[in-house]
N, C-alpha and C positions, 0 to 999 in steps of 0.2 A: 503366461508371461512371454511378451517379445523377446526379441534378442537384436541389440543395437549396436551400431557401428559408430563409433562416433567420429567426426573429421572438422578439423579446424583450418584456417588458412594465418598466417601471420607476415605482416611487412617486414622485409628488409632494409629499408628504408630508415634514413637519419635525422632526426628532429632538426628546427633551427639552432639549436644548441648546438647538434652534433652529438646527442646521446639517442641510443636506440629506443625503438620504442616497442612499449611494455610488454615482455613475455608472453603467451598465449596459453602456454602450460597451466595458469590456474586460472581461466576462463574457461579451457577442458576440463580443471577438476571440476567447477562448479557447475560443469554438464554433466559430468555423471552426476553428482548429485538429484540432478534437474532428473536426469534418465530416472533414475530411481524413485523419486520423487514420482514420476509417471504410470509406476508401473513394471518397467525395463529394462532388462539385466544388459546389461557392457559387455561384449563379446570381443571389444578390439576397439585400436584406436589409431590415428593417423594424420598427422600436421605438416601441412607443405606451409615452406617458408619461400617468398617472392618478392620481387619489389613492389610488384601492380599486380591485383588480383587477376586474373581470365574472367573477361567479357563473358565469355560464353557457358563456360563450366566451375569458375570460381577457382578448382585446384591448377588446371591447364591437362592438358591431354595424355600426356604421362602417367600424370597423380592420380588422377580420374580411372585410370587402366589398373593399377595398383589397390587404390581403393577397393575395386569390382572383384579383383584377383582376391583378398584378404577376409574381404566381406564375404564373398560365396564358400570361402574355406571353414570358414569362423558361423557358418550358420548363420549370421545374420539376417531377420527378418524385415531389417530398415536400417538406412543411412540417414544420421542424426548432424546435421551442420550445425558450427558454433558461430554462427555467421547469416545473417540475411540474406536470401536468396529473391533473387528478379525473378519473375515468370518466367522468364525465359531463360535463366540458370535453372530453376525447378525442373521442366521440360526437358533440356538437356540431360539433365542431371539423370533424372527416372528411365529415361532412353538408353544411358551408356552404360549406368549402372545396373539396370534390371531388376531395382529393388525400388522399395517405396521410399522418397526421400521426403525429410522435413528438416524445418532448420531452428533456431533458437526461438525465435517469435513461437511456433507451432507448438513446440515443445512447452510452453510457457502457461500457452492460450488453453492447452491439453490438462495442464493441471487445476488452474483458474475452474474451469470446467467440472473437474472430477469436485471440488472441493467447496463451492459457491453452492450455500445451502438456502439462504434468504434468497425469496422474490425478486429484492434489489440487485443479489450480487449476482443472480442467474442473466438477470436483463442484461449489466454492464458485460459480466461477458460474450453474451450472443454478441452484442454489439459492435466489442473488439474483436469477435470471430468475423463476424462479417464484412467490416472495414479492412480487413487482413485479406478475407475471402475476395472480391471483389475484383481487385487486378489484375488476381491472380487464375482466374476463370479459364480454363483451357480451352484450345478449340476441338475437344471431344465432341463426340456427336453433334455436329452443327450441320446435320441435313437438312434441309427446307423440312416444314414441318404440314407439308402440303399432305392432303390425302390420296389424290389423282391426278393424273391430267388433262380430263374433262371439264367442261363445262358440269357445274353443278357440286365437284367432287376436289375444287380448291382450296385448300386450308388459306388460314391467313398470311402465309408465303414467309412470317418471320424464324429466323433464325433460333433453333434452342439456347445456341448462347446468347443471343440477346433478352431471350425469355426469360434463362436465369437471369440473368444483369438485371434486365426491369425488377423480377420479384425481391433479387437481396436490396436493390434500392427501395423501394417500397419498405421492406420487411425493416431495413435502416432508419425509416422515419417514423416507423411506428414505433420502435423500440425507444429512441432520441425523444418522442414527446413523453412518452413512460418516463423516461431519464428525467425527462422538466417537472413533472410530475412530481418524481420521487427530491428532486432540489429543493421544489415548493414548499413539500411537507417540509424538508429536513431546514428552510431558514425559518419557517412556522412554529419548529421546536427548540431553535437556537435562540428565535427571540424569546420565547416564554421564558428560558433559562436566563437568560441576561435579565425580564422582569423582576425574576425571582432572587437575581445578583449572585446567579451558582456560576463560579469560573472554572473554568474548563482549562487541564491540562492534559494534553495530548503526548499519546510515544511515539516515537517515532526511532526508523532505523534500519538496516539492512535484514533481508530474512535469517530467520534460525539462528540471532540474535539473542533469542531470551525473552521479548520484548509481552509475549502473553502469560509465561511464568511470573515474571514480576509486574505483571496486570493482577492477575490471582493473590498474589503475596499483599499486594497495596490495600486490594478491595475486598478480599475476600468470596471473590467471585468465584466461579466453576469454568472458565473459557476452557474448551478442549488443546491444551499443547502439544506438541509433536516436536520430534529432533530432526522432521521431513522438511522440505520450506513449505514456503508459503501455504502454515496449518493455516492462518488468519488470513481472510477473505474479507469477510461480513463485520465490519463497524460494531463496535459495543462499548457504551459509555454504563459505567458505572459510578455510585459516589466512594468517593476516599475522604477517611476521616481525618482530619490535620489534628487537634486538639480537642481537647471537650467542647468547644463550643461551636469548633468551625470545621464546613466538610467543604471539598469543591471535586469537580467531575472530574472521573479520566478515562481517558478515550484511547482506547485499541485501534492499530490502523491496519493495513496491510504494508508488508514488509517492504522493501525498494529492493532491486536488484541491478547491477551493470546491465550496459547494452538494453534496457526497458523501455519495450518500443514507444513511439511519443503516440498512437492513436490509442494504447492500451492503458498509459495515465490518464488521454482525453476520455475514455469510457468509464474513469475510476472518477473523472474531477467530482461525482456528485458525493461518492463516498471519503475523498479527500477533502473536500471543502471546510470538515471539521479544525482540520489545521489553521484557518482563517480564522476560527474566531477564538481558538486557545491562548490563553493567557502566559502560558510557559508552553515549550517541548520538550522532552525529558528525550535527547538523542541515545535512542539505548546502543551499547556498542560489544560484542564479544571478544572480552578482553583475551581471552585462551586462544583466538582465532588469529594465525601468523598473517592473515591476509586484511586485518582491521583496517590498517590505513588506506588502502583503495578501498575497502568496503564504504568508509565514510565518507572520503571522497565522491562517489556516485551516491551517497548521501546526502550530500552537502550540493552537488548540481540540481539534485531532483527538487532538493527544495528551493532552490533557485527560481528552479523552473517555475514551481508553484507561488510562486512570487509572498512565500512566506521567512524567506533567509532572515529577516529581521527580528523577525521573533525572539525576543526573550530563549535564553535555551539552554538548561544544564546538560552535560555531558555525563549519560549515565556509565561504569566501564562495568559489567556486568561477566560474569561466571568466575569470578577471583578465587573461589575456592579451588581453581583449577591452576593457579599460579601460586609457585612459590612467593615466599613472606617480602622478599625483596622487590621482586617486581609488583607488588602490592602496594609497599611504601611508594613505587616510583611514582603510582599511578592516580595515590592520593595526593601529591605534592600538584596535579595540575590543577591551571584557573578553572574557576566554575565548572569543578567536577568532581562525583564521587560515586567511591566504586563499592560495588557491593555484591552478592550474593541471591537471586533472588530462589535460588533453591535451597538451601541451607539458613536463609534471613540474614545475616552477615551483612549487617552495616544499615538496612531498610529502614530501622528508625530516624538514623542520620539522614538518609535520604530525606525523609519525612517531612526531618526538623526544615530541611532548607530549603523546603519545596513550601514550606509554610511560611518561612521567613521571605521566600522572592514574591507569595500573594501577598504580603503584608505592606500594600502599595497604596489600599483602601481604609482609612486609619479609623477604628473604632471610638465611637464617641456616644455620651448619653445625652440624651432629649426626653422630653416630654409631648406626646402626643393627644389631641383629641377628633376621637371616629364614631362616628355615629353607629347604635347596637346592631346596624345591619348591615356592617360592611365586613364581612367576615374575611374578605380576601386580604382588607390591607392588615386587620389583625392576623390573621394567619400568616402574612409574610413578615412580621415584628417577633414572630413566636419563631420562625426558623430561619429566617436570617441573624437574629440577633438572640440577646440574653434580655426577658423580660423581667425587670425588677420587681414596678409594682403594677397592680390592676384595681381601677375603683370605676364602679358604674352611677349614673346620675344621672334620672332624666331624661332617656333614652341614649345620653352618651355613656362614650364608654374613656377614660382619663389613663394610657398609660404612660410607664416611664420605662424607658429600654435601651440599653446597649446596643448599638445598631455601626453597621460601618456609613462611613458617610454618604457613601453613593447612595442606600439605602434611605439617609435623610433626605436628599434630595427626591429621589419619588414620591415620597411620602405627600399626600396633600396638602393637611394643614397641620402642620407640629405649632404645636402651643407656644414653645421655647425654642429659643437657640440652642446650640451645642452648650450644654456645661463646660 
């Protein structure tokens, strides 16, 4: 196990308001988290506070001397920034300090890495390593990569850093068609879903939320949870039963975090895409968590960003066993939202009911169908889309009569009758 240092920097600086702006205190906590999360024990820590960051070293020349001082005392095997570093702050940085630096993104990508078990979520992250990696290419061994200086005995005179440049470029376009690839399939199985009129309700929500526990609780499912972040990587849609007669999908996403770098969403858009065609978002939120309202806030952007904020969306407030009875009552009184329990079950059926009643958008209706004895697909989607009353064959047809939601009548080819 490492031993980490971790260093943040924060403005002094006044909004247009004239109020300061936001603490940095708990963007460190949720580095150590992250530290930990990696692997990494916390040996120390250290926040310069400035108007303008330093161009060259991020903390300024002072800080930097201090950090070096605190960190070589404290054993430190690396300095951990809460902060995005330029190539050339990185550079600086490993120079004055003498230790291995990385910064929030690295730390991020480090775990991504450790945890991305599927095919898909291995690619997306090389991907976001690479687009990270890239600019950041140092100018370490950039000898000519010649062999002699004879005739006969010339290498092709390019540069190693250009060489890496060229390969991670390449290596990025192979990965990016993979990525097309892997979107193909996944609107290939979106659309089959929607044939099939299974609606899909997606969670969504800050990590180490809850958000796979009460996946488990809905579905019955096995997903692996942790109290670590980001345990949920790899996308998994399972069915949730709403009533006896109706099920619809829900989809596990990976968690959102503040400060989430934008090329490391763009490496996820294949595995976020699911949020696009969900019929609800169930925002899950950790209601025990003193830090929930900025949490949801970098919630609330992220889906912005994903150009899904429209969406239909209950507010799940989740770990309520972990609050007293009053602040419980407070939490049940909001619009479009209810709080619940997914470790204990505490409230999940309420959940249920009104996650049942926001798809009930699609109004069930009886018809009479006639399909001929070989079309097994439209009768097999009458049998599980809907409730089949009766069944009579004749003739090679086949006569039924089904409870179906309407979208469903509409597919259908040739219904005998109108809606009763």
């Amino acid at each position: 196990m490492e031993n980490a240092f971790l260093a943040g920097w924060e403005s002094t600086r006044r909004d247009a308001l004239g109020a300061g702006i936001p603490a940095t205190e708990d963007s460190l906590r949720e580095l150590r988290e992250l530290t930990a999360s990696a692997g990494a024990r916390v040996v120390g820590e250290a926040l310069q506070r400035s108007s303008d960051p330093d161009p060259a070293t991020l903390l300024g020349r002072g800080k930097v001397h201090e950090v070096r001082t605190e960190a070589h005392a404290a054993g430190a095997d690396l300095v951990i920034f809460d902060h995005d570093l330029t190539p050339t702050q990185l550079r600086n940085l490993e120079k004055s300090l003498d230790l291995k630096v990385i910064d929030r993104t690295q730390i991020i990508l480090d775990i991504f890495a450790r945890r991305a078990r599927s095919r898909e979520g291995q690619l997306q992250v090389e991907l976001a390593q690479l687009n990270y990696l890239l600019p950041r290419l140092s100018g370490h061994g950039t000898l000519l990569s010649r062999l002699g200086g004879g005739i006969g005995t010339r290498g092709p005179g390019e540069q190693k850093l250009e060489l890496d440049r060229r390969r991670i470029r390449h290596r990025i376009r192979v990965l990016t068609e993979s990525i097309e690839r892997v979107r193909s399939q996944r609107a290939l199985h979106r659309a089959h879903r929607r044939d099939q009129n299974l609606q899909t309700v997606a969670l969504v929500g800050y990590t180490n939320a809850g958000k796979s526990t009460l996946f488990n609780a809905l579905t019955s499912a096995a997903v692996v949870t942790s109290a670590r972040m980001f345990a949920t990587l790899d996308p998994t849609i399972r069915a949730m039963p709403l009533d006896a007669h109706r099920t619809a999908l829900l989809s596990d996403t990976v968690g959102f975090i503040r400060k989430l770098p934008p090329h490391l969403v763009a490496a996820f858009r294949a595995t976020l895409e699911e949020l696009e065609e969900a019929r609800l978002l169930l925002h899950v939120t950790d209601a025990s968590d003193p830090e929930h309202e900025a949490q949801d806030a970098a919630v609330e952007t992220l889906l912005e960003d994903l150009g899904v904020a429209s969406t239909p969306r209950l507010h799940v407030w989740n770990k309520i066993d972990q609050l007293v009875p009053a602040e419980q009552r407070r939490l049940e009184t909001a619009d479009r939202s209810v709080a619940v329990s997914a470790q204990t079950g505490e409230g999940l059926e309420h959940l249920r009911q009104i996650i049942s009643d926001e798809l009930t958008t699609d109004p069930v209706v009886e018809a009479d169908f006639e399909l001929s004895s070989s079309d097994g697909k439209q009768l097999a989607l009458l049998h599980r889309a809907g409730t089949v009353v009766s069944t009579y064959y004749k003739e090679g047809r086949v006569f039924v009569r089904a409870r179906v939601p309407q979208s469903v009548l509409a597919m259908m080819k040739s219904p005998m009758a109108e809606a009763l």
